[in-house]
MMTF fields as JSON, N, C-alpha, C and O atoms, coordinates in Angstrom:
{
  "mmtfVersion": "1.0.0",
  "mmtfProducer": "UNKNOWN",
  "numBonds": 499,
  "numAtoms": 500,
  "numGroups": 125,
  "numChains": 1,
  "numModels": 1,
  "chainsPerModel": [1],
  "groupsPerChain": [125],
  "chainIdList": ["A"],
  "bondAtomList": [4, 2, 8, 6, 12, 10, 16, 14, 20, 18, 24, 22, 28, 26, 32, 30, 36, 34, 40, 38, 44, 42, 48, 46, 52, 50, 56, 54, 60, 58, 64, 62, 68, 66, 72, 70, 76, 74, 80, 78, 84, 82, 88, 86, 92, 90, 96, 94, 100, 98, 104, 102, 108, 106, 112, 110, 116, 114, 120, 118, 124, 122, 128, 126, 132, 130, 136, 134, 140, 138, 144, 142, 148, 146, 152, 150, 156, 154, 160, 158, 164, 162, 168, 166, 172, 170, 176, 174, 180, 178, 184, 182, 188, 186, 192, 190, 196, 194, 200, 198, 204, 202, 208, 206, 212, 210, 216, 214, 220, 218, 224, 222, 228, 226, 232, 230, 236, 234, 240, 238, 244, 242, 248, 246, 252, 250, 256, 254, 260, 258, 264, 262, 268, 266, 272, 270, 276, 274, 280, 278, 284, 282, 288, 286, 292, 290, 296, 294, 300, 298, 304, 302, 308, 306, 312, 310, 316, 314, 320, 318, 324, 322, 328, 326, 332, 330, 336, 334, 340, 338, 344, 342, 348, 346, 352, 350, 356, 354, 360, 358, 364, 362, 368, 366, 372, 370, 376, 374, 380, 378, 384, 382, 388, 386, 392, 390, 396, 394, 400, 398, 404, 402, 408, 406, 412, 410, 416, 414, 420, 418, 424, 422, 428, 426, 432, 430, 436, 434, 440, 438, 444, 442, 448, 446, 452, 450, 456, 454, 460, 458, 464, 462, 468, 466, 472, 470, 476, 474, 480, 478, 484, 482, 488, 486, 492, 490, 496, 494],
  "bondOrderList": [1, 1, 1, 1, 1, 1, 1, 1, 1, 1, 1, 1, 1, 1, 1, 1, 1, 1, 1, 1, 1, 1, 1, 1, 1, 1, 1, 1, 1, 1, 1, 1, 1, 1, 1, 1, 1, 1, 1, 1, 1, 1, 1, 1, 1, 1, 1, 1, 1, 1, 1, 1, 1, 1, 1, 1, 1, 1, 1, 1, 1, 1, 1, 1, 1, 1, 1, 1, 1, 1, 1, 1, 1, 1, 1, 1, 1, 1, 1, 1, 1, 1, 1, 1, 1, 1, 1, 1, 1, 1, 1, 1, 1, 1, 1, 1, 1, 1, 1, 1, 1, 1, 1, 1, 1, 1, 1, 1, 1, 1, 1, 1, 1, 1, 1, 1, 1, 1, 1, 1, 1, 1, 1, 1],
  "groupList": [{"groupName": "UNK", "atomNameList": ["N", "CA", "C", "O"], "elementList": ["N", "C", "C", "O"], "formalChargeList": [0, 0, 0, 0], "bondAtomList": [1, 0, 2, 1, 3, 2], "bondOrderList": [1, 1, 2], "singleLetterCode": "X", "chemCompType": "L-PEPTIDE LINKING"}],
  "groupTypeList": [0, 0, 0, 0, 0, 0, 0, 0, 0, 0, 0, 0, 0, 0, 0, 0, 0, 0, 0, 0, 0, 0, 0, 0, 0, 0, 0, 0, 0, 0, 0, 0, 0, 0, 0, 0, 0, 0, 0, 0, 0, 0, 0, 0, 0, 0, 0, 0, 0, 0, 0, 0, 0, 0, 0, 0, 0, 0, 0, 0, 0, 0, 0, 0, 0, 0, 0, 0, 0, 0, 0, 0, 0, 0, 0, 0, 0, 0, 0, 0, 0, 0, 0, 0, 0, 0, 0, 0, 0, 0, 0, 0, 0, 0, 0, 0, 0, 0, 0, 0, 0, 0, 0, 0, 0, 0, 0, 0, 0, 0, 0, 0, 0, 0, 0, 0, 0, 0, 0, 0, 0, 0, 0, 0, 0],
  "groupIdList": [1, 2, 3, 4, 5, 6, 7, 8, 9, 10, 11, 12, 13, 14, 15, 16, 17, 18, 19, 20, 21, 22, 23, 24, 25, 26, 27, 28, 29, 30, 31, 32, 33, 34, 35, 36, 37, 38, 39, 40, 41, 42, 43, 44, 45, 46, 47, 48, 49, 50, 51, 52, 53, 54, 55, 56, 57, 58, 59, 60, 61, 62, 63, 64, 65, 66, 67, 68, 69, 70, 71, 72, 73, 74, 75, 76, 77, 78, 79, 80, 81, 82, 83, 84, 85, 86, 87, 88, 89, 90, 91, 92, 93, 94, 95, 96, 97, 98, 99, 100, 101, 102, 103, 104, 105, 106, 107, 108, 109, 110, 111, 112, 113, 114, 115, 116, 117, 118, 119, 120, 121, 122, 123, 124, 125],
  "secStructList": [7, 7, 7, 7, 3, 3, 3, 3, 7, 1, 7, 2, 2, 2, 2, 2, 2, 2, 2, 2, 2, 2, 6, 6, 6, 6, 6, 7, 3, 3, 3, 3, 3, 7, 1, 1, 7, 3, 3, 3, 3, 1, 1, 1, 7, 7, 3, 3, 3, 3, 7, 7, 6, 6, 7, 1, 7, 7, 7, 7, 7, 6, 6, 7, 7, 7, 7, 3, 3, 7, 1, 1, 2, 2, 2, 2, 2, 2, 2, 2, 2, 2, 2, 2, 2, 6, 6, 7, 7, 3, 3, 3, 3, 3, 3, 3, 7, 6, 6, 6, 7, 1, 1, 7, 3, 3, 3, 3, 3, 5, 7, 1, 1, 1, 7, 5, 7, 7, 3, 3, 3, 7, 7, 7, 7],
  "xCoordList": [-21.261, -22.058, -21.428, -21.013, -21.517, -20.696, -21.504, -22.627, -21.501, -22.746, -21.851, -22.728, -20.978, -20.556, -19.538, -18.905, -18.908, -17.838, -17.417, -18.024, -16.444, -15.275, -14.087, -13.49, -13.825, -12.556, -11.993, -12.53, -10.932, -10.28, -10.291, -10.358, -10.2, -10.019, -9.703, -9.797, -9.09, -8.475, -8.895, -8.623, -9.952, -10.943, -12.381, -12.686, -13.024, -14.028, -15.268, -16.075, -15.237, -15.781, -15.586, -16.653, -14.527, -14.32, -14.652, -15.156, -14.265, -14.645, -16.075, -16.419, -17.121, -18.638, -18.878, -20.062, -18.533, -18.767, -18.782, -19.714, -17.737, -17.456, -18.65, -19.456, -18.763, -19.803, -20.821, -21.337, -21.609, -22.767, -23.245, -24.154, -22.892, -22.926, -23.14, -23.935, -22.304, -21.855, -22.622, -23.517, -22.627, -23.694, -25.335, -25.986, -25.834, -26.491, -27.695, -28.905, -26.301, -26.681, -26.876, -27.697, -26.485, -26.707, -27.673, -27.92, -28.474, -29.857, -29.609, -30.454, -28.151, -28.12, -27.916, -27.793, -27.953, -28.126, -27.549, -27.579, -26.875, -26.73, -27.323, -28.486, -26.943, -27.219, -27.089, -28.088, -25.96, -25.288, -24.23, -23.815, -23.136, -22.273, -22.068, -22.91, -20.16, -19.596, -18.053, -17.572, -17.679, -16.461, -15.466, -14.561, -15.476, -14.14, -15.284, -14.72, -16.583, -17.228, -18.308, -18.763, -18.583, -19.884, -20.643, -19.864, -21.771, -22.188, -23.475, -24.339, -23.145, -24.256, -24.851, -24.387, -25.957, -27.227, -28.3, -28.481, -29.367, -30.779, -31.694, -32.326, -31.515, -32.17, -31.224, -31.279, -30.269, -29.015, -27.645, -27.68, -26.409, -25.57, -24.843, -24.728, -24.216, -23.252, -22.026, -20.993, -22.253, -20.666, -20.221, -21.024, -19.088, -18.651, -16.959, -16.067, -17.102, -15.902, -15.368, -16.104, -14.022, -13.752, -11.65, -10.733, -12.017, -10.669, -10.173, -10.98, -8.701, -8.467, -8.471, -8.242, -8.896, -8.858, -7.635, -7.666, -6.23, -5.229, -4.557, -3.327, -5.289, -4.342, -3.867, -3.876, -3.342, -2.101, -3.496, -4.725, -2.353, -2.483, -3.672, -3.368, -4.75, -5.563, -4.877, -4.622, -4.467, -4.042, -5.069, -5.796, -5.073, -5.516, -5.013, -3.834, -5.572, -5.135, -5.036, -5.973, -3.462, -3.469, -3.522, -3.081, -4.571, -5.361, -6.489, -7.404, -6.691, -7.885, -9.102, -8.997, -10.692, -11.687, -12.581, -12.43, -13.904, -15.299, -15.822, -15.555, -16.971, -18.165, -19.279, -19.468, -20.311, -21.336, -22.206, -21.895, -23.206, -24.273, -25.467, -26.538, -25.189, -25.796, -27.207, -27.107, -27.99, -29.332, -29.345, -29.948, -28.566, -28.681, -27.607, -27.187, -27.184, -26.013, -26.409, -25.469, -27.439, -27.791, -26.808, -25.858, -27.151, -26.877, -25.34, -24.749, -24.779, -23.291, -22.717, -22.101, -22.89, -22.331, -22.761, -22.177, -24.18, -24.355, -23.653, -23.443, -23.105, -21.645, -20.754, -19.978, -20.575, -19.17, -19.232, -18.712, -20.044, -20.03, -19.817, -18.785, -21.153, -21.351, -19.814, -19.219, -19.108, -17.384, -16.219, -15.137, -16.876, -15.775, -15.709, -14.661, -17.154, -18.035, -17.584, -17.723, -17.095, -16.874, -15.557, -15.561, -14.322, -13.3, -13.101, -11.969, -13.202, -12.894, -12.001, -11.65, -11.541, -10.278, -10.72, -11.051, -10.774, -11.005, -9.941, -8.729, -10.857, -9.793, -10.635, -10.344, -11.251, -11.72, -13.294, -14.118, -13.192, -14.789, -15.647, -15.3, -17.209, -18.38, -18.115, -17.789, -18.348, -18.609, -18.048, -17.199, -18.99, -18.506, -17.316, -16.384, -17.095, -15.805, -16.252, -16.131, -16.657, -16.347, -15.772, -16.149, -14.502, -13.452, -13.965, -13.472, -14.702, -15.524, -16.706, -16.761, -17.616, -18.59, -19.091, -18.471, -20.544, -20.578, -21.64, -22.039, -22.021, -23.146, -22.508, -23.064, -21.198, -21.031, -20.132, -19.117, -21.081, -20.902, -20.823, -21.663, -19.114, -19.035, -18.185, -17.597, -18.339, -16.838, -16.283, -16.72, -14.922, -13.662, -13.558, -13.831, -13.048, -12.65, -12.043, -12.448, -10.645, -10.567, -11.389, -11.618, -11.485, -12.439, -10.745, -9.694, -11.285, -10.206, -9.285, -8.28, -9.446, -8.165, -7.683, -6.647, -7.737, -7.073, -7.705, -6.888, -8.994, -9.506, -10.586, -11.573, -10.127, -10.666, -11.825, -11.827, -13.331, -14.614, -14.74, -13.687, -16.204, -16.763, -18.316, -18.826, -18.974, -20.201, -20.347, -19.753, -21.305, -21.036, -22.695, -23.334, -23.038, -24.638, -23.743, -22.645, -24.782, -24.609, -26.269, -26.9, -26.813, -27.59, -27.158, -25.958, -28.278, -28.182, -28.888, -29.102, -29.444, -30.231, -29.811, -30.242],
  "yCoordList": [21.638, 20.438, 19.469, 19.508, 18.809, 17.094, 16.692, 16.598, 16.37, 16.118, 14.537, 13.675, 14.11, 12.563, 12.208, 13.25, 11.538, 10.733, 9.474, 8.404, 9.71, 8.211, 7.756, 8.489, 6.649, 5.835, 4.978, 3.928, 5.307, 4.192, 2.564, 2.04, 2.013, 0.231, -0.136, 0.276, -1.291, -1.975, -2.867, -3.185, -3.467, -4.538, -3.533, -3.048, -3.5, -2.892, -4.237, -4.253, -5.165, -6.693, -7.026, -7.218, -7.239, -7.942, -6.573, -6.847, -5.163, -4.181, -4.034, -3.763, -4.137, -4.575, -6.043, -6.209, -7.074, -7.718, -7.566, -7.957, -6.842, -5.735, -4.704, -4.85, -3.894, -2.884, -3.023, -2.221, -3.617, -4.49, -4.802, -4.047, -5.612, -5.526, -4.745, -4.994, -3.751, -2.94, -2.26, -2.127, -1.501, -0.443, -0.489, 0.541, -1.536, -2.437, -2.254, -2.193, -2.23, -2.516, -0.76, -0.628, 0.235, 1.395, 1.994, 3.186, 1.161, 1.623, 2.361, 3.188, 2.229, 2.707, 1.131, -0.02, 1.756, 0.536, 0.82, 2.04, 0.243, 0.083, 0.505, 0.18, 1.857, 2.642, 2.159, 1.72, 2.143, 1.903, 1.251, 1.05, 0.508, -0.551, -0.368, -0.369, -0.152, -0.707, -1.564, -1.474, -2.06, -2.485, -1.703, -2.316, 0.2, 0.517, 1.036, 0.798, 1.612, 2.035, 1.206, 0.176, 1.609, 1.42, 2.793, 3.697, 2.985, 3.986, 3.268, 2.557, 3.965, 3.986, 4.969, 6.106, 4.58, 5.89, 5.353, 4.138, 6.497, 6.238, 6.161, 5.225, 7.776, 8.42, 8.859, 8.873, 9.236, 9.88, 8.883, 7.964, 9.507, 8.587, 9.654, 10.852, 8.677, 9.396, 8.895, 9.434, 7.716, 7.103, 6.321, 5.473, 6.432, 5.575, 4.69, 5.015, 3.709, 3.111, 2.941, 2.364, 3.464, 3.697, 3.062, 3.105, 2.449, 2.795, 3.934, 4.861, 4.295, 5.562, 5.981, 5.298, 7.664, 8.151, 8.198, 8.336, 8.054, 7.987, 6.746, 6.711, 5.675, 4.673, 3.51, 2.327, 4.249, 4.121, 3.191, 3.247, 2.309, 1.397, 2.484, 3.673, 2.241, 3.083, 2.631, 1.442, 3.845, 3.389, 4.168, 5.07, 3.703, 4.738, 5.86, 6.047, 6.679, 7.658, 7.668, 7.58, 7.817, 7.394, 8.53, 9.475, 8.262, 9.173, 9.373, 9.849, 9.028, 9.383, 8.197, 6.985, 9.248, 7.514, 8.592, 9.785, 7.389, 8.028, 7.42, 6.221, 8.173, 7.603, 7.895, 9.05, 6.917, 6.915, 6.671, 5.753, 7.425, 7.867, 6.612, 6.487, 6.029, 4.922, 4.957, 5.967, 4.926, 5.353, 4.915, 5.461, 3.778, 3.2, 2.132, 1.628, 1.805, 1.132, -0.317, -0.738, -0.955, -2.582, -2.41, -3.161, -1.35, -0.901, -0.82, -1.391, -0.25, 0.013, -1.68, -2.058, -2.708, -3.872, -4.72, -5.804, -4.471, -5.124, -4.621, -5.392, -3.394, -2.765, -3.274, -3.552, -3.509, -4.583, -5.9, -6.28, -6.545, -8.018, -7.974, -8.171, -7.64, -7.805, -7.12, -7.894, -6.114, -5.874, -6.966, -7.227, -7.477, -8.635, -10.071, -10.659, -10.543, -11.49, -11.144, -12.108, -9.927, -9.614, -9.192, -8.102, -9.73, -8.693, -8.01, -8.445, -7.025, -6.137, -6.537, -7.714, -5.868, -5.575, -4.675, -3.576, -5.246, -4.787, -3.849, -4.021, -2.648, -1.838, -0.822, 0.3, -1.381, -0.989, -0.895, -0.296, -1.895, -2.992, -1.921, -0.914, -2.571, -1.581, -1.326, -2.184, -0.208, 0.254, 1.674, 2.341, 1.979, 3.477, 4.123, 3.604, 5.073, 6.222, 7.188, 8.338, 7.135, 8.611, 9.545, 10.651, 9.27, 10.243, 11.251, 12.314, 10.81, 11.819, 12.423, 13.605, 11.462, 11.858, 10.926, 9.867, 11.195, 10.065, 9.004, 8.015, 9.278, 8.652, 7.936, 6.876, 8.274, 8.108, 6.75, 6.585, 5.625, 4.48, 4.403, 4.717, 3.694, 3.175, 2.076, 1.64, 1.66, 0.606, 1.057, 1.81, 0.533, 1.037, -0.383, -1.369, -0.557, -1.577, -0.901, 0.209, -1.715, -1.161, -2.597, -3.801, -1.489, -1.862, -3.204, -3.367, -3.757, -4.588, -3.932, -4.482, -2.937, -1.559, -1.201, -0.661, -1.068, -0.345, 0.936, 1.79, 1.34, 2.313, 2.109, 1.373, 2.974, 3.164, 3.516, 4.428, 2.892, 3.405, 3.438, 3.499, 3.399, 3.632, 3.747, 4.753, 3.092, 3.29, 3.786, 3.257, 4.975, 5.708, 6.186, 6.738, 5.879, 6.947, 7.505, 7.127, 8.577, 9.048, 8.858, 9.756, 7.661, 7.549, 6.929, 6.731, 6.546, 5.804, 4.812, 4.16, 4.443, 2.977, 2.341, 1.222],
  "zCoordList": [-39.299, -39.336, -40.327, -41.485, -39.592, -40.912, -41.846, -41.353, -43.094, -43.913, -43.85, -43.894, -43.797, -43.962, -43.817, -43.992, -43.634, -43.116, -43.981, -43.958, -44.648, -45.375, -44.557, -43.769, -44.771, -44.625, -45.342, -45.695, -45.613, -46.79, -46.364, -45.252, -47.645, -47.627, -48.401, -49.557, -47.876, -49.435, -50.169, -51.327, -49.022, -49.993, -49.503, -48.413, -50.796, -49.547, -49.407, -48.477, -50.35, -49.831, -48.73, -48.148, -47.981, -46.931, -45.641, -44.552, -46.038, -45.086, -44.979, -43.829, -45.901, -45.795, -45.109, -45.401, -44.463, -43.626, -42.903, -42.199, -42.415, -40.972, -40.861, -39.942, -41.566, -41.778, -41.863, -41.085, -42.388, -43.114, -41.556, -41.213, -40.682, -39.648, -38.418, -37.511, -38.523, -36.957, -37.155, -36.321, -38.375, -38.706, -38.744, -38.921, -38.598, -38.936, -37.203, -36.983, -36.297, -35.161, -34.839, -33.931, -35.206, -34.962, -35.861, -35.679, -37.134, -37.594, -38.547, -38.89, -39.347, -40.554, -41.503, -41.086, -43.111, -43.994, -44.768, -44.927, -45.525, -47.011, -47.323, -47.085, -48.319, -49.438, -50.637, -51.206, -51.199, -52.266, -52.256, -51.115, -53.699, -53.019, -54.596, -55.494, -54.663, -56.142, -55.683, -54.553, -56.365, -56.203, -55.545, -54.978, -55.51, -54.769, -53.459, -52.392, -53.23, -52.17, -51.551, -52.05, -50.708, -49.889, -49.238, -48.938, -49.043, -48.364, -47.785, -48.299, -45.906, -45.687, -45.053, -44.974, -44.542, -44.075, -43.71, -43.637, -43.365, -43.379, -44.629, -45.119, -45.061, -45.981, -47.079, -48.309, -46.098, -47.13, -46.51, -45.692, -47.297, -46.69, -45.985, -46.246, -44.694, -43.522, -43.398, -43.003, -43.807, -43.654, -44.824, -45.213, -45.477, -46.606, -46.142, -45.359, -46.901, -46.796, -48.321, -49.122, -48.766, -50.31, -50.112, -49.293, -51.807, -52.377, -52.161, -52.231, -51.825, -52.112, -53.747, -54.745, -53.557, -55.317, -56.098, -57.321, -55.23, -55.918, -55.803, -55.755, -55.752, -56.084, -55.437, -55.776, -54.173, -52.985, -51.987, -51.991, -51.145, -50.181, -49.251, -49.346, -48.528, -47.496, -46.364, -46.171, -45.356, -44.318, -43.274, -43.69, -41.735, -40.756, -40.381, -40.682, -39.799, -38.613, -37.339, -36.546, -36.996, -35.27, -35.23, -35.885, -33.741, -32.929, -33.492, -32.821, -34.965, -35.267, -35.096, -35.284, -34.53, -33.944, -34.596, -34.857, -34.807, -35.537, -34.644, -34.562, -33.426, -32.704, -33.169, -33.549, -33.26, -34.006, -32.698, -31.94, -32.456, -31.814, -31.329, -31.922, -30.542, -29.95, -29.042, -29.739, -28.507, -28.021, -26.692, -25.768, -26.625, -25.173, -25.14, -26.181, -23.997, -23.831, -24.727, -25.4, -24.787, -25.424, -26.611, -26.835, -27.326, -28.503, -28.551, -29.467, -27.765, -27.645, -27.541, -28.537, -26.391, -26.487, -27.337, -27.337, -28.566, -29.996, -30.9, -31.836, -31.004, -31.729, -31.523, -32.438, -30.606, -30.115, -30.792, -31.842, -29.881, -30.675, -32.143, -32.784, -32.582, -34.218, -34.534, -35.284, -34.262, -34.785, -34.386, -34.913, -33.272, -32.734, -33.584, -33.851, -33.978, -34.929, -36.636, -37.389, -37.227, -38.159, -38.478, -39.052, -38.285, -38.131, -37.415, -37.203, -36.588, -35.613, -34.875, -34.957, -34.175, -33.01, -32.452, -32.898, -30.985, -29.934, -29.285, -29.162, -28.845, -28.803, -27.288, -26.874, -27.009, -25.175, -25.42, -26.112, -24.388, -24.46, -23.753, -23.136, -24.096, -23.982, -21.903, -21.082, -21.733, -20.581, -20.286, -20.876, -18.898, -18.325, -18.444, -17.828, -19.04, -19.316, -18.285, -18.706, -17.259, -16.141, -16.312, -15.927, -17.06, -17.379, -18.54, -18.918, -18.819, -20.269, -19.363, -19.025, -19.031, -18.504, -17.497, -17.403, -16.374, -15.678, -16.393, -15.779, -17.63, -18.444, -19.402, -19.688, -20.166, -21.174, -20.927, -20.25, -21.933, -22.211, -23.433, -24.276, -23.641, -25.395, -25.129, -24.139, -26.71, -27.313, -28.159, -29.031, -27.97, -29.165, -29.821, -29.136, -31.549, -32.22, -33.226, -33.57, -34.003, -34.866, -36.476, -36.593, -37.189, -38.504, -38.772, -38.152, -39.838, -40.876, -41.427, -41.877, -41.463, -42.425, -41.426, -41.813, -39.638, -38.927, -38.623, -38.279, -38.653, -38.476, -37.448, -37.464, -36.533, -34.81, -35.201, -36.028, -34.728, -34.743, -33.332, -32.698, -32.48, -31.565, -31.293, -31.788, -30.753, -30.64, -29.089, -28.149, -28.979, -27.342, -27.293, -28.189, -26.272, -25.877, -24.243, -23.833, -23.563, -22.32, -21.928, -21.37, -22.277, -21.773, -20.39, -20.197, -19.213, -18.077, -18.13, -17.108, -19.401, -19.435, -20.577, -20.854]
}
């Protein structure tokens, strides 16, 4: 079981515009917020965006994506926008993946740092 999820940044000001946002649209919030982090959540936090601890430039992971759990497709193409509206890069617009499943509807963007997110439900509404 995952208790949470980070990704590096290099501003994390300008990566909370992005975030502050997208996340926003999937019903988590701002937790907490210092100059090198952000965390957010509901109750607790699930996802953070940080300085790295040693120093060095944050880069992405190719191949690597974080999908965050969407309820219904509305939700999936307000992930989009609000990432497209904030920084984001579009990286395969909201709709049907068959190839996964015959339900499963998401969007790909990458964040301001280069880091592939995703918002996906398998709902049919």
């Amino acid at each position: 079981m995952i208790d949470h999820i980070s990704v590096g940044t290099n501003d994390v000001a300008l990566a909370r515009l992005s975030y502050d946002a997208v996340l926003a649209e999937l019903g988590l919030r701002l937790l907490s917020s210092s100059e090198r982090a952000a965390d957010y959540g509901v109750s607790s936090i699930l996802f953070s965006i940080k300085t790295p601890h040693d120093g060095q430039p944050a880069s992405s992971g190719n191949g690597s994506h974080i999908a965050f759990s969407a309820g219904k497709r509305a939700i999936v193409d307000a992930f989009h926008r609000a990432a497209l509206a904030h920084g984001g890069i579009d990286a395969g617009p909201p709709g049907l993946r068959p190839e996964y499943d015959a339900h499963y509807c998401g969007a790909f963007v990458f964040d301001p740092d280069g880091n592939k997110i995703e918002a996906v439900t398998r709902s049919s509404r």
